[in-house]
C-alpha positions as CSV (number, residue, x, y, z in Angstrom):
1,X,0.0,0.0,0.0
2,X,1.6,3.5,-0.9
3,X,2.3,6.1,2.1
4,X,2.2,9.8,1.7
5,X,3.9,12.3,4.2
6,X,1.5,13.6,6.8
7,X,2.5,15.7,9.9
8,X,1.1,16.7,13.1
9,X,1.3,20.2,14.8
10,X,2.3,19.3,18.8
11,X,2.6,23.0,19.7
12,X,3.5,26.2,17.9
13,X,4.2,28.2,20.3
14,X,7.2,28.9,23.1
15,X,8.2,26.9,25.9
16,X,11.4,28.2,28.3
17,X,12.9,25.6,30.3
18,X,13.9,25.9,33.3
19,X,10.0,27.6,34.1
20,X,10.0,30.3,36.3
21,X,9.1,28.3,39.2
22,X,12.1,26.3,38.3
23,X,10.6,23.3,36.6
24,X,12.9,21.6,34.3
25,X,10.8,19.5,32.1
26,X,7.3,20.0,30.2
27,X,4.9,17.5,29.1
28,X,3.1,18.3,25.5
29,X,-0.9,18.1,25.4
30,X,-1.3,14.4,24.2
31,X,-1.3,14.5,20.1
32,X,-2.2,11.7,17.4
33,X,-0.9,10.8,14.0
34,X,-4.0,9.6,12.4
35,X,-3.4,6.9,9.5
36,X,0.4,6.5,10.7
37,X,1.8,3.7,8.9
38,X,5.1,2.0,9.2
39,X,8.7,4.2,9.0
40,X,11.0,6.3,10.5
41,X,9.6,9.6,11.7
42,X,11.0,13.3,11.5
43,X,10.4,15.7,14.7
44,X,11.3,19.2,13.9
45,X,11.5,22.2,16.1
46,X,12.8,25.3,16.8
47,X,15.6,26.0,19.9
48,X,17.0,29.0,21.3
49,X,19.7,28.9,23.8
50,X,21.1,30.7,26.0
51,X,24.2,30.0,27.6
52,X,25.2,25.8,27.8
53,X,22.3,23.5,28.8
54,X,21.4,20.4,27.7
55,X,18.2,19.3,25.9
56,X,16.5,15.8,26.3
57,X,13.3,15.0,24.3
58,X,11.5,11.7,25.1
59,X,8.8,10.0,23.1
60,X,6.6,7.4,24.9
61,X,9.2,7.3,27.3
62,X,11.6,6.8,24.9
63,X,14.9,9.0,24.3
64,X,15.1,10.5,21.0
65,X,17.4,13.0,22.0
66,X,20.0,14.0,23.9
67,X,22.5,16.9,23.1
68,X,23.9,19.7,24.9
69,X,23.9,23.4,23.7
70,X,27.0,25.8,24.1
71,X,26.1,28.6,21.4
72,X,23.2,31.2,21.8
73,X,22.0,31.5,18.0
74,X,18.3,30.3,17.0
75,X,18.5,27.4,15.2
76,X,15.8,25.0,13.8
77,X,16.7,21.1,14.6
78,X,15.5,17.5,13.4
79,X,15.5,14.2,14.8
80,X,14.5,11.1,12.8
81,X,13.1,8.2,15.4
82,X,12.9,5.0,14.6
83,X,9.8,3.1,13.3
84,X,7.2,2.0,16.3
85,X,8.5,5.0,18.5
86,X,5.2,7.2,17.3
87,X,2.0,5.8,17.8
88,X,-1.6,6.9,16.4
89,X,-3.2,8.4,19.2
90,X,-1.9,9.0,22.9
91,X,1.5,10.6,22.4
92,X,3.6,12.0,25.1
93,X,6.1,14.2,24.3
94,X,8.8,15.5,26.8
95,X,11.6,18.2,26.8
96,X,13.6,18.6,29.3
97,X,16.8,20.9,30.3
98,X,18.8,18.2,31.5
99,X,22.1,20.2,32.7
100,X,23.6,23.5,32.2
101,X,23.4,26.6,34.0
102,X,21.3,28.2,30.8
103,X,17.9,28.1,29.2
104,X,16.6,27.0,26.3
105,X,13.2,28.1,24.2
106,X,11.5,25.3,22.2
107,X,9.3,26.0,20.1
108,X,7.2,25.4,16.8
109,X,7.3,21.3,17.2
110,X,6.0,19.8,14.3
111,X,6.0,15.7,13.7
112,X,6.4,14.5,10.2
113,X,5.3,10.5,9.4
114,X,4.1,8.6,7.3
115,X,0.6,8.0,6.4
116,X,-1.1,4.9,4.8
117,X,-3.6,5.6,2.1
């Protein structure tokens, strides 16, 4: 059966980690990838840092990402994850500033996959 690309919107605007209140992680609203079919997927988002910090992202409790920011420019950033990782409905999505004494703004997460037709 043939796939096309579909995508998902998780959130399009800001997130600044740590939060005010000194929280460290944050938890996207549940999201779906209706029709997902089988493949690699693309997660694609914007980050701002500010000084060094590191950035974890989890899927489903599973680490896509781990990598540490030195260098304050905006820059936009992709991850493939591997095939079974994404599911159709139920997703949790996690970012977290791991370690660092800076900040980082996530933002515009978008989640590219496959989809059955």
């Amino acid at each position: 059966m043939p796939n096309l690309t579909d995508y998902t919107v998780i959130q399009d605007t800001s997130v600044t980690l740590p939060k005010s209140n000194g929280d460290i992680d944050h938890d996207y609203p549940k999201f779906g990838a209706a029709g997902l079919g089988a493949g690699r997927t693309i997660l694609m988002f914007r980050v701002n840092p500010a000084g060094e910090a590191e950035l974890k992202v989890t899927l489903n409790n599973a680490e896509v990402l781990t990598t540490t920011f030195s260098t304050d420019p905006q820059r936009s950033w992709h991850e493939v994850i591997d095939d079974g990782v994404l599911k159709d409905s139920d997703n949790v999505l996690t970012i977290t500033r791991n370690d660092g004494s800076g900040s980082l703004t996530v933002s515009d997460v978008v989640m590219l996959y496959q989809h059955e037709i």
